[in-house]
Steps between C-alpha positions, in 0.01 A plus 500: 500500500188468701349840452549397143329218453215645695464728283497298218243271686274863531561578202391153323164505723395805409565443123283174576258708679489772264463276185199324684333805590536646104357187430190498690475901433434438141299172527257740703570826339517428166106381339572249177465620218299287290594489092879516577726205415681382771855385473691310746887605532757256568842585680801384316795422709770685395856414471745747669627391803590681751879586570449669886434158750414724828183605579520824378631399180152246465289774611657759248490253245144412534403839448688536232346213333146631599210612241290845483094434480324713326396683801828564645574235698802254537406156467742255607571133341366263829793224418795809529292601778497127655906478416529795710302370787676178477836705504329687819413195697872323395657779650319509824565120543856546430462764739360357771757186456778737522338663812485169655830397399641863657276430800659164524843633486463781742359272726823244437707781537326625821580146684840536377516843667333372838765215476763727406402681783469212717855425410674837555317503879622158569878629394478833659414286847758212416783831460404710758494145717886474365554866552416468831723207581811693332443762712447277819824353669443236799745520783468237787179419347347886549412637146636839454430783231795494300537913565381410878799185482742784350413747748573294824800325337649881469364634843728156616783580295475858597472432882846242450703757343387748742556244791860428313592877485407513901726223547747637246519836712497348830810224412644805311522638859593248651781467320584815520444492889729198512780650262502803704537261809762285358670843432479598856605123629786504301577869595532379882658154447777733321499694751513266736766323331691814492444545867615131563817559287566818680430312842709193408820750370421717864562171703733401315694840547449522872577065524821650352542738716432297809718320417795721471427660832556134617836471360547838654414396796680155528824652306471785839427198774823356322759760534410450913 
């Protein structure tokens, strides 16, 4: 839109610069000729409007609405060629405003950014700050890593069990080792109650038998 309305701004100065320079070419070219009657033409403004609002359209129509001299050249109407300039000079003001009101905006917009951005640091330090204190466990007032935390608490549980299967093997033998001597205590108090039994029933036998070699012996001192 720029490009365009420099070129209509080129374009319009060197129609004015062209129509000046005819000008003063034949007002020193061209001697009077004396004896001829001079007549003055008048412009009429016309009345077709134009239909095409742009630029373009103004500049297109102003051409088409331009007159042949009798040398050749185009003569345009000044007032269509002051519209047009008008038109030219609008559109640059409402081109600048718009410019200034974009220029504006971005700049709004570029605060609102650096804010924005303001905003997301501020939140990225406030979650990593919470991220970090999820993953942080205090015990007896030491802060741990929670994967540190996890790591000891399972070395711990690991040594306990390990400790507990020690234990669990040794009492296992224990056991064992006292089962076995149980076994072997209650093999020899069998035993020895066996023995005693047999011991007891031997004395008894030979009491018994003492005592019939008594009777023997007082039934033979007796019979003297």
């Amino acid at each position: 839109m720029r490009q365009t309305l420099l070129s209509f701004t080129s374009i319009l100065f060197f129609s004015i610069l062209t129509g000046t320079s005819f000008a003063q070419t034949l007002n020193t070219a061209q001697k009077p000729i004396t004896n001829v009657p001079t007549t003055t033409r008048t412009w009429q403004r016309d009345t077709v409007k134009n239909t095409d609002p742009s630029l373009n359209g103004q500049y297109k129509f102003m051409l088409s609405r331009t007159r042949t001299s009798a040398d050749g050249y185009k003569m345009v109407a000044g007032y269509r060629l002051d519209q047009l300039w008008k038109s030219v000079g609008d559109t640059l003001k409402k081109e600048r405003a718009e410019r200034k009101s974009l220029q504006q905006k971005l700049t709004e917009q570029e605060k609102t950014v650096s804010y924005l951005k303001t905003e997301i640091s501020g939140k990225d330090a406030s979650l990593t700050e919470n991220t970090n204190k999820v993953n942080e466990i205090r015990f007896l007032g030491i802060p741990f890593e929670k994967g540190t935390y996890n790591i000891i608490v399972w070395s711990v549980i690991g040594v306990l069990a390990i400790a507990l299967i020690v234990v669990i093997a040794r009492s296992g033998k224990s056991i064992s080792e006292a089962k076995h001597r149980t076994q072997l205590y209650n093999e020899v108090a069998d035993e020895y109650q066996a023995y005693k039994a047999k011991s007891v029933e031997k004395e008894r036998k030979l009491a018994r038998e003492l005592q019939d070699e008594r009777n023997k012996l007082d039934e033979l001192n007796g019979r003297r």
